[in-house]
DRENSE-198189 format. One record per residue: x, z, y of N, C-alpha, C in turn. Coordinates in steps of 0.001 Angstrom, whole numbers, plus 500000, padded with zeros to 6 digits. Example, Ala and Ser with C-alpha at 12.3 -4.5 7.8 and 13.67 -1.06 7.14 Angstrom:
2
513190507800494310512300507800495500513200507800496700;512850507080497750513670507140498940512900507870500030;
***
This chain:
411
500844500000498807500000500000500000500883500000501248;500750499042502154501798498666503275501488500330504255;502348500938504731502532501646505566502542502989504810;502671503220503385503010504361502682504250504875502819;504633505930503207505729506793503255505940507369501959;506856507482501823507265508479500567508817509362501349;508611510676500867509077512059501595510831512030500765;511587512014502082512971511551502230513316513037500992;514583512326499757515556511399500164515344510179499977;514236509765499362513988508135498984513835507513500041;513029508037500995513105507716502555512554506382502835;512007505245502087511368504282502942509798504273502912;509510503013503714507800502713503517508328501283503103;507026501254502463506809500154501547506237498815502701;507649497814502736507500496360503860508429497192504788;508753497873504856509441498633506093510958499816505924;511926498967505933513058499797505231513239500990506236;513898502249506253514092503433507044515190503787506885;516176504200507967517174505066507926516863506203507149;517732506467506058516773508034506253517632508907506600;516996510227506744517811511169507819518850511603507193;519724512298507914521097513000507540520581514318506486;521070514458505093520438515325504227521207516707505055;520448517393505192520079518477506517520114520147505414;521159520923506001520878522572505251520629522853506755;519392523563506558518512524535507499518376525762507502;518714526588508633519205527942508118517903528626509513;517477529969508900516756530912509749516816532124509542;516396533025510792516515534546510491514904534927510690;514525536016509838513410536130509688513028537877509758;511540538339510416511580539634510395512910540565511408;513198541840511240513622542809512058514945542771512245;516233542056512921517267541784513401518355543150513185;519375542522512253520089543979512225521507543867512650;522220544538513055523654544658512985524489543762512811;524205543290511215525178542062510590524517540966510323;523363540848511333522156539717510554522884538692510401;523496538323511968524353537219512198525637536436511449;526334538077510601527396537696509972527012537050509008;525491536866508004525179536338507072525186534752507581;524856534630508571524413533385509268525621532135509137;526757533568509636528026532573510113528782531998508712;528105532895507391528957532738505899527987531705505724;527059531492505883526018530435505265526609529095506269;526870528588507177527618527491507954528760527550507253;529742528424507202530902528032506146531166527477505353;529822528009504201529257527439503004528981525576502729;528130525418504066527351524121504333528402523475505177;529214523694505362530631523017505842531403522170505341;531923523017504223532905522900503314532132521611501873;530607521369501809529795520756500858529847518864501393;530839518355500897530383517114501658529023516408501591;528010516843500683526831516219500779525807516540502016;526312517443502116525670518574503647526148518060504886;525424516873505258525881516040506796525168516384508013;524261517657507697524298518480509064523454519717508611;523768520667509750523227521898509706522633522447510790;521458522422510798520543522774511842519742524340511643;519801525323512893518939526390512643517629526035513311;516797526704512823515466527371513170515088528253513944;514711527373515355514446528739516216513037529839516082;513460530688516026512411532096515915511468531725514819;512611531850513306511944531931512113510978530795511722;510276530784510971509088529438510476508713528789511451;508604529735512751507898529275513850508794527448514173;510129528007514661510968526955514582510766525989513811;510172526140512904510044524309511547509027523828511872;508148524966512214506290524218512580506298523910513946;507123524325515060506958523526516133508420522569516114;509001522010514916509975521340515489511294521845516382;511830523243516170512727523580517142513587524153516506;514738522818516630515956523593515387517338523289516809;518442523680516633519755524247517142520912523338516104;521709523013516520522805522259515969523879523515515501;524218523834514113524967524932513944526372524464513360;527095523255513487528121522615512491528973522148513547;529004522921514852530041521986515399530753523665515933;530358524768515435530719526146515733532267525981515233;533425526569516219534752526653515700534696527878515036;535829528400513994536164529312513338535844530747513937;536540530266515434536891531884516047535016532056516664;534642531216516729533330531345517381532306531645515957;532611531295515182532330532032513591532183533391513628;533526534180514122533931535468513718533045535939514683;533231535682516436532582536301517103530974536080516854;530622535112516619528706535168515618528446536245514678;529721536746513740529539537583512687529196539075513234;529998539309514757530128540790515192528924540814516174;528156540003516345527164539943516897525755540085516740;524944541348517519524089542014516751522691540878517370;521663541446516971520439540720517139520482539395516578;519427538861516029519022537405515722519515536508516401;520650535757516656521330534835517911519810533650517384;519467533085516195518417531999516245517322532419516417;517013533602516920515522534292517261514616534324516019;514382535265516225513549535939514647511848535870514808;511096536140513820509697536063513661509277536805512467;507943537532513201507179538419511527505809537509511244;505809535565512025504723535324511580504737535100510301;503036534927509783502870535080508302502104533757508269;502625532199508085502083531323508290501081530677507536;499771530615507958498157529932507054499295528865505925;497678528388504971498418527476504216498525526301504862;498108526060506073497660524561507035499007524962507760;499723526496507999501227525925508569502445525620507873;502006526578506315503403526136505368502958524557505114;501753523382505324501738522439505079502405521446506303;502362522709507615503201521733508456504811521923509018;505047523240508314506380523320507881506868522378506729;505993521857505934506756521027505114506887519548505485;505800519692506643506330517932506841507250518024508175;507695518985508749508305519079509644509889518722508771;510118520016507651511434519498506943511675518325506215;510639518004506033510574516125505518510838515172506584;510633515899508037510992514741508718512582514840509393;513118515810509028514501515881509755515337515931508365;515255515459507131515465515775506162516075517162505043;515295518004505322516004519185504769515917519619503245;516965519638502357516878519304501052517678520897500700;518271522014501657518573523239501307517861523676502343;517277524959502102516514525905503095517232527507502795;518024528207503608518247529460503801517889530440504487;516732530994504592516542532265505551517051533234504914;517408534408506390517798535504506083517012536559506505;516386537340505493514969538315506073514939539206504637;513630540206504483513418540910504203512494541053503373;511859541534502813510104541786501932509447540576502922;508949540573503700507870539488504069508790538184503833;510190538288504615510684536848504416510791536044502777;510886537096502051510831536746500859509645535741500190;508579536475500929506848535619500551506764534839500737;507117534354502358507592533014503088508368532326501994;509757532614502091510227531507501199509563531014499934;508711532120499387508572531874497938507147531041498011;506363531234498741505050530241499566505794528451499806;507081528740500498507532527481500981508002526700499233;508550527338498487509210527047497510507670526241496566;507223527341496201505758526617495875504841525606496122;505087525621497246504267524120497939505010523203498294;506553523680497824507560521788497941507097521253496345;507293522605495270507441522195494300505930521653493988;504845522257494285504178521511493579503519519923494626;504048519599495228504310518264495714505206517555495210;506339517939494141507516517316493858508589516952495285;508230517881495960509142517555496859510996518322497019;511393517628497068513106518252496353513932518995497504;513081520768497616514111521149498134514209522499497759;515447522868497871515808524031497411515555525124498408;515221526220498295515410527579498644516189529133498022;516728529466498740517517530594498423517690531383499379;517439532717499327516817533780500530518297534355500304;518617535104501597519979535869501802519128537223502491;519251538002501621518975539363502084519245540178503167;518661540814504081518832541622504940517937542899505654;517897544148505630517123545187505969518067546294506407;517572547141507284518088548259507783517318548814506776;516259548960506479515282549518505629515917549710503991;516577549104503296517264549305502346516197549655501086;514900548520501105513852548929500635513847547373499528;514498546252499486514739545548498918514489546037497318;513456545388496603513955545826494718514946544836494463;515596545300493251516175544219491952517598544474492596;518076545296494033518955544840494477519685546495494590;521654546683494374522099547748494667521428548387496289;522175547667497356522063547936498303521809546402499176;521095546647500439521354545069501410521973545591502592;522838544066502614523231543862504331522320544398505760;522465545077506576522244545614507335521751547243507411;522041547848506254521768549027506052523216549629506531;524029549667505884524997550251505889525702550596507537;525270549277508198525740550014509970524806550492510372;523183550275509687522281550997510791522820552699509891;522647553098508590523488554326508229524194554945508934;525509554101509274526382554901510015526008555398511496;525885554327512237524958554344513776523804555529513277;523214556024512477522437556580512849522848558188512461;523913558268511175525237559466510891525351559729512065;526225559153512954526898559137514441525568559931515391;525074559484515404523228559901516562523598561133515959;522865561155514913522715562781514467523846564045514567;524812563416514148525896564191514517526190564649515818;526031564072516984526209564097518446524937565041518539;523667564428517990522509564989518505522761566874517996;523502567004516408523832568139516202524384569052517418;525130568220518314525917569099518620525469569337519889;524797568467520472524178568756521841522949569815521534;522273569805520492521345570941520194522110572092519746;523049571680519038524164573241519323524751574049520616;524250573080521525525213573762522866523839573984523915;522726573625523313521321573813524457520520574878523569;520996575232522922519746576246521535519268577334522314;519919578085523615519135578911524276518245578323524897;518024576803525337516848576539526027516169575137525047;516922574282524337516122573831523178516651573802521919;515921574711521385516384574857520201516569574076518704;515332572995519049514483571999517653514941570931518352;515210569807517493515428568578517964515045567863516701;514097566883516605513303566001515432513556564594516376;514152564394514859514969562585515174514131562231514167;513042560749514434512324560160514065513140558355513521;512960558522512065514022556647512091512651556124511463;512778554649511533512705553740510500512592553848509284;512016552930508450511659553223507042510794552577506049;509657552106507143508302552128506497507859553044505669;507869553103504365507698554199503231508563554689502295;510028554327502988510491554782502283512087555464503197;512326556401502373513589557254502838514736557458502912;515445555752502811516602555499503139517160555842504029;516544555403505163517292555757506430517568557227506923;516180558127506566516625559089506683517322559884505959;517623559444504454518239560257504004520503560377504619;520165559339505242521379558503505938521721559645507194;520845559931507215521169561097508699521917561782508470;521879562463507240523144563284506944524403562546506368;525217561588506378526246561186505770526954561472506900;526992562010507971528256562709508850528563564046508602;527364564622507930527995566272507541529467566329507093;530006567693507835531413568006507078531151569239506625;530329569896506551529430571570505896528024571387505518;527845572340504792526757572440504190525714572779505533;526182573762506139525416574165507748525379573300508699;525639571762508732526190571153509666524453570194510304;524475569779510902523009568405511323523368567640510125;522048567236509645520693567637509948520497568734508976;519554569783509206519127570812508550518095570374508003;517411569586508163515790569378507380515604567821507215;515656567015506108515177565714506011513860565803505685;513028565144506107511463564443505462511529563351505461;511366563117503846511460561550503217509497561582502928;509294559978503305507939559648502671507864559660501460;508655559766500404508631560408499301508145561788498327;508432562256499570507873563888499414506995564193500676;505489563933500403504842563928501234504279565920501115;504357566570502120503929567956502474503288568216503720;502307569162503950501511569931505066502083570128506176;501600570078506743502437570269508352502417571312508912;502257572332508717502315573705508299503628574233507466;503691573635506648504769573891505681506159573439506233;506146572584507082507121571725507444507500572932508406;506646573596509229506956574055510281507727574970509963;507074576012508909508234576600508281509214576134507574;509538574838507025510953574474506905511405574746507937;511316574089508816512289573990510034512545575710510666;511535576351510492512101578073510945513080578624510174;513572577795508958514230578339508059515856578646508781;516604577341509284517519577035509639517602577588511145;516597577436511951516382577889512860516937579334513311;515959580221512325516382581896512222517931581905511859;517947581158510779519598581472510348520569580924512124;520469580025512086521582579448513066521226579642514690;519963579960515099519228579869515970518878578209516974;518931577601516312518792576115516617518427575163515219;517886573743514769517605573428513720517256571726514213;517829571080513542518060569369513804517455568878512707;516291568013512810515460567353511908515461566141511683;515271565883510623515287564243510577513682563924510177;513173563014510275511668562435509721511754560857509912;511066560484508336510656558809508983509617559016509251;509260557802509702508216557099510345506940557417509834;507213556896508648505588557017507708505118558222507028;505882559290507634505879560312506806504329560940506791;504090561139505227502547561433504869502255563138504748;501128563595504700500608565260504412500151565251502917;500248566238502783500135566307501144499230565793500613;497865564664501488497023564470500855496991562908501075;498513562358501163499323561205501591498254560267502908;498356560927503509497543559947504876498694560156505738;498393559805507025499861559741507968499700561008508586;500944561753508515500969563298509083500196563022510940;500400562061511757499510562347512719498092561755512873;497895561646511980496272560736512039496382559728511611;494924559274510530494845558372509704494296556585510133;494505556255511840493744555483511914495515554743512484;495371553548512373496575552721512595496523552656514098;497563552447514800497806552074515976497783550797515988;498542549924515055498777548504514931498945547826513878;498701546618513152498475545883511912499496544513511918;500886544715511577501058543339512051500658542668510257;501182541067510779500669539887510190500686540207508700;501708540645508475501604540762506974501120542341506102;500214543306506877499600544266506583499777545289506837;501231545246507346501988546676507743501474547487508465;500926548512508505499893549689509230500792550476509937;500777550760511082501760551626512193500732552730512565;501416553753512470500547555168513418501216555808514041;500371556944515081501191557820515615502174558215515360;502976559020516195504691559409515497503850560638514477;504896560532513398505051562140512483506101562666513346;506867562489514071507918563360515140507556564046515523;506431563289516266505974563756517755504758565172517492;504433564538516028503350565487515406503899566854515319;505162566427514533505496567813514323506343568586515498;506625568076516287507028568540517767505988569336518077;504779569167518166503935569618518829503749570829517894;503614570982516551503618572057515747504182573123515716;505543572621516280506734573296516551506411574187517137;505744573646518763505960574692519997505024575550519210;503840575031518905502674575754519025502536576827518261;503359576972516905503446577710515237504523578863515997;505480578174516353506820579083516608507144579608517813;506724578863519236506863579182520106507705579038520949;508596577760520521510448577648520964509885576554521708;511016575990522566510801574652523364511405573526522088;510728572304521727511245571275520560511438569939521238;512839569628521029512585567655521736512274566727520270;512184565468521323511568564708520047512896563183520433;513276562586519309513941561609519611513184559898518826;513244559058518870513232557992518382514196557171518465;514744556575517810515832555388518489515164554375517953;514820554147516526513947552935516583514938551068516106;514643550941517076515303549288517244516709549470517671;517131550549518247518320551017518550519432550647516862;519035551277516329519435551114514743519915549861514591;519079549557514415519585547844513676519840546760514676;520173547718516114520967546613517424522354546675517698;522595547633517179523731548919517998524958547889517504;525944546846517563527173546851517043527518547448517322;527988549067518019529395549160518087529522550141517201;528984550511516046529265551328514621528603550452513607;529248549303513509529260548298512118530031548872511365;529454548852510472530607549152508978530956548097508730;532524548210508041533170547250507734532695546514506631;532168547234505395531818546833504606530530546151504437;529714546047505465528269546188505542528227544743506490;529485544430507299529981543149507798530721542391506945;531239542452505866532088541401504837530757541011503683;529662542124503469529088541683502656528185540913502749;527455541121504488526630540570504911526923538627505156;528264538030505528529115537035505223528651536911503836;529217537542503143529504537099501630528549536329500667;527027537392501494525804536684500556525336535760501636;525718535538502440525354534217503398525811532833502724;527290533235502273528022531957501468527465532223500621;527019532764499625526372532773497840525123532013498506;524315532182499256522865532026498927523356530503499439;524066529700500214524404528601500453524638527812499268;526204528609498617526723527750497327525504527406496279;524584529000496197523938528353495148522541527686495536;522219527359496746521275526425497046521810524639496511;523054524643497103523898523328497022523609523136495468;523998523942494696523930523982492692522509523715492374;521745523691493724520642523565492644519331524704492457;519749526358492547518806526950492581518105527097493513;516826527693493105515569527524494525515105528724493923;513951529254494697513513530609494203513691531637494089;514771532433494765515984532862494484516193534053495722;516557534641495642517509535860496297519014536334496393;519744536175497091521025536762496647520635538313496743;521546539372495223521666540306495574523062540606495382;523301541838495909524148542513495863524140543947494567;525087543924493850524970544459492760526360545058492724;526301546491491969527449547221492071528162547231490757;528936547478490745529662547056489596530495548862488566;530459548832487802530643550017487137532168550104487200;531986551587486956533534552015486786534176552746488143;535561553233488486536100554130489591535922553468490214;535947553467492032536369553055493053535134551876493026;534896551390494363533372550367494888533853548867494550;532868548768494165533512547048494154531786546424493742;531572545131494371530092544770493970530636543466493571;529262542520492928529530541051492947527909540769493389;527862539469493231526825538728494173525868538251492653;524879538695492609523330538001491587522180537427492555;521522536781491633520339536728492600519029537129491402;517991536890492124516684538080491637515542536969492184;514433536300491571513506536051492049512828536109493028;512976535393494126511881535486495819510448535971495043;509868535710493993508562536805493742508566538273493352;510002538898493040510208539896492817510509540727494055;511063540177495004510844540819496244509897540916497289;509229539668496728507839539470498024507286540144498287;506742541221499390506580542307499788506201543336498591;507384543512498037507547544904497654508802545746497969;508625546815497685509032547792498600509825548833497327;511030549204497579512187550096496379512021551467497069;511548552273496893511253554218497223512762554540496974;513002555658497808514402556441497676513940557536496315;514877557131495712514598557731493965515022559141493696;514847559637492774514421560932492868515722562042492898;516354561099491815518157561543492116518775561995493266;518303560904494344518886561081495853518155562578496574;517333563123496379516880563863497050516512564974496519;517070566272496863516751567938496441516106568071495951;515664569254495013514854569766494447513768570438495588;514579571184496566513543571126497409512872570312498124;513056569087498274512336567899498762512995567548500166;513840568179501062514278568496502372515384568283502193;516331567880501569517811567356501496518083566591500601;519007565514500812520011564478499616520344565244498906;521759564688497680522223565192496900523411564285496972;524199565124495945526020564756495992525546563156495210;524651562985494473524123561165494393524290560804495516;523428561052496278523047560142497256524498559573497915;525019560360498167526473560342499435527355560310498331;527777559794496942528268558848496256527838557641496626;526381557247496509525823555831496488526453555182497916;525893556317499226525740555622500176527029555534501190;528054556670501087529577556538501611530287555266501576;530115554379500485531025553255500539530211552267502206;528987552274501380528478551107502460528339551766503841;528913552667504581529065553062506171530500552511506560;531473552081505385532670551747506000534144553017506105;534064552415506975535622553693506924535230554814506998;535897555845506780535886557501507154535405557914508799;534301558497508780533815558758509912535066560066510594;535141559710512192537096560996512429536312562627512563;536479563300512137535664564657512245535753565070513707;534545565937513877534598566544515461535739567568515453;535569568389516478536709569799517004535128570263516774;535580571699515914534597572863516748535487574233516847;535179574881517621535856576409518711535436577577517379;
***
C-alpha cells in the first residue's frame, strides 16, 4: 500500500526510499534526583561511546515527558573532563519527572522513538521508573518493535527489591550521618533552653534512611538517641516516653523519624487523610515530626525543635561517598553494555559479594520485579527494642558512606 511506513531500522515507505535515522541510545533520569544521579548518566555515554553501532546519543528532557513532547539534548560530543565534572554533579542535569504516562502517551512515546530512531533506551529512576520502563518495554514488544530497555537504578530511599544496595543512598546516608551529628551537638550545647530535637528524613515506608542517622555515632550515648522506623509502627504516647528516656539520662535527646511513620494501628501518626496523591499513588501526610514535637511539649513540658531536610538529602554534593559515586558510574556502563547485547527488561543491580572486606559485582533483576515495589528495612537491622540499628546494620551500611567519617573534639 503506497505511503506505508514501516518503524525504523527497516526505515522505508513503500514507492518512497528514506534515510533512516542515526540508530540513536537514549538516555533519561526519572523520579527524585540524587547525589550521584548524574554519575550514572556520565557511565552510560561512556558506554554508548565506545559501541560503534551507537551513532548518536541523545537525552530526554524531564523524563518520558521529553520523548512525548519530542525534547531530547545531544549527549556524545561531552569531553572526558566534562564527564567527570557531570559525575560530581548533584540534581538531574536532563531534568527529571514523576509523570505516570496514559496508554495514549506510552503510544506516543513510542512513535516519538521511532521517529529519531532509538533502538537502546536507558533511564535512571526508581520503583515508578521501573513501571515506566517495563510499560515501554511491553508495548515495543508487543508491536515487534526492536528496542531494548535496561533501567539503571537509583534511590536515596534504598527501597529497591532483588537488589544489595542502590546508587544514591549511600551519600544521601552520609549527608544525613553528618546533619545528625552536628545537629547532636548543637542540641548538646542548647539543652538548657532546647532540649528535643526530632529530625524528620525520607523514606516512604520504609527505614533506610533513618536508620542511617546513626552511622556517625562514636558511643553508644552519642546522636541519635531514638530512631522510628515505619517498620515498627507504635503510639504516640509511647514514643513520648521513648524520647524521656535519654532525655532524663543526658538531659537533652536527638530523634530521628521517617516520614511515614505509622501508630500502632498503622495509619499515619499525624492524621489519616493525605495531604497529597502524586501520579503513581503515593499518599503524603502531615509530618510524624511535627506530630510528635507537639507531644513533646505538651506530655513533658520541655521546649522541642523540629527539623526536615527533605530534598536537602539527595541534593547535597558536598558529602558524596566515594563509593556511592564509582558505583553509581559503574551501573550506568552495565545497564548500557547490556542494552547494546541485547537485553531489555531488565535492571542493573548491585549485588554484594561474600567473604572479608566489600567488594560487589553488577546483576540485573527484572523491570517487573521492581515496578513499584518497595524492600522494608529487615528485621536484623533494627533492635529488639524497635528504636535502634544493630552491629548488622552498620556492617551492611559503613562501606556504602565512603571513607571514615574524621571524629569530633569533645571537652
Amino acid at each position: 500500500m503506497p505511503g506505508t511506513c514501516i518503524w525504523r531500522p527497516v526505515a522505508w515507505c513503500r514507492g518512497l526510499e528514506l534515510i533512516p535515522p542515526p540508530a540513536t541510545l537514549l538516555l533519561g533520569q526519572s523520579g527524585g534526583p540524587t547525589a550521584v544521579i548524574n554519575a550514572s548518566l556520565a557511565g552510560a555515554i561512556e558506554a554508548g561511546r565506545v559501541d560503534q553501532r551507537v551513532q548518536r546519543i541523545l537525552g530526554a528532557q524531564f523524563g518520558v515527558r521529553g520523548i512525548i513532547e519530542r525534547d531530547f539534548v545531544d549527549l556524545a560530543q561531552l569531553t572526558l573532563s566534562e564527564l567527570d565534572q557531570l559525575a560530581s554533579t548533584p540534581g538531574a542535569v536532563l531534568g527529571s519527572s514523576r509523570l505516570r504516562p496514559s496508554d495514549q502517551e506510552v503510544e506516543a512515546a513510542l512513535e516519538s522513538l521511532g521517529e529519531i530512531g532509538v533502538s537502546w533506551l536507558s533511564f535512571i529512576g526508581g520503583n515508578d521508573s521501573a513501571d515506566l520502563m517495563h510499560r515501554l518495554h511491553l508495548a515495543a514488544r508487543s508491536r515487534g518493535i526492536p528496542l531494548n530497555v535496561v533501567g539503571i537504578p537509583k534511590t536515596v530511599d534504598n527501597d529497591l527489591p532483588e537488589m544489595d544496595h542502590v546508587p544514591g543512598y549511600g551519600s544521601a546516608a552520609r549527608t544525613l550521618a553528618i546533619a545528625v551529628r552536628g545537629s547532636g551537638a548543637d542540641t548538646a550545647a542548647m539543652r538548657h533552653s532546647d532540649p528535643v530535637k526530632v529530625i524528620e528524613v525520607p523514606g516512604r515506608s520504609s527505614g533506610w534512611l533513618a536508620a542511617a542517622g546513626a552511622l556517625a555515632r562514636a558511643a553508644a550515648s552519642d546522636a541519635p538517641h531514638v530512631l522510628f522506623f515505619p517498620e515498627r509502627p507504635r503510639p504516640l504516647l509511647q514514643m513520648v516516653q521513648e524520647v524521656k528516656v535519654p532525655l532524663d539520662a543526658r538531659g537533652f535527646a536527638v530523634v530521628v523519624i521517617s516520614e511515614n511513620q505509622p501508630d500502632e494501628g498503622g495509619q499515619p501518626l499525624a492524621g489519616g487523610d493525605a495531604v497529597a496523591v502524586d501520579p503513581y499513588g503515593h499518599a503524603y501526610f502531615e509530618s510524624p515530626g511535627l506530630a510528635l514535637v507537639r507531644a513533646v511539649r505538651r506530655e513533658l513540658g520541655v521546649s522541642a525543635r523540629y527539623e526536615r531536610p527533605s530534598s536537602i538529602l539527595r541534593s547535597f554534593s558536598g558529602a558524596q561517598s566515594n563509593t556511592d559515586l564509582d558505583e553509581a558510574r559503574a551501573v550506568g556502563t552495565e545497564a548500557v553494555l547490556r542494552a547494546l547485547r541485547g537485553e531489555s527488561d531488565v535492571m542493573v543491580a548491585i549485588e554484594r559479594e561474600e567473604g572479608t572486606g566489600y567488594r560487589v559485582r553488577y546483576g540485573a533483576v527484572p523491570l517487573g520485579a521492581v515496578a513499584s515495589q518497595e524492600r522494608r528495612l529487615p528485621d536484623e537491622f533494627i533492635s529488639a527494642n524497635g528504636i535502634d540499628i544493630t552491629e548488622a546494620f552498620l556492617h551492611y551500611a559503613r562501606p556504602l558512606i565512603g571513607f571514615p567519617l574524621p571524629r569530633p573534639m569533645t571537652l
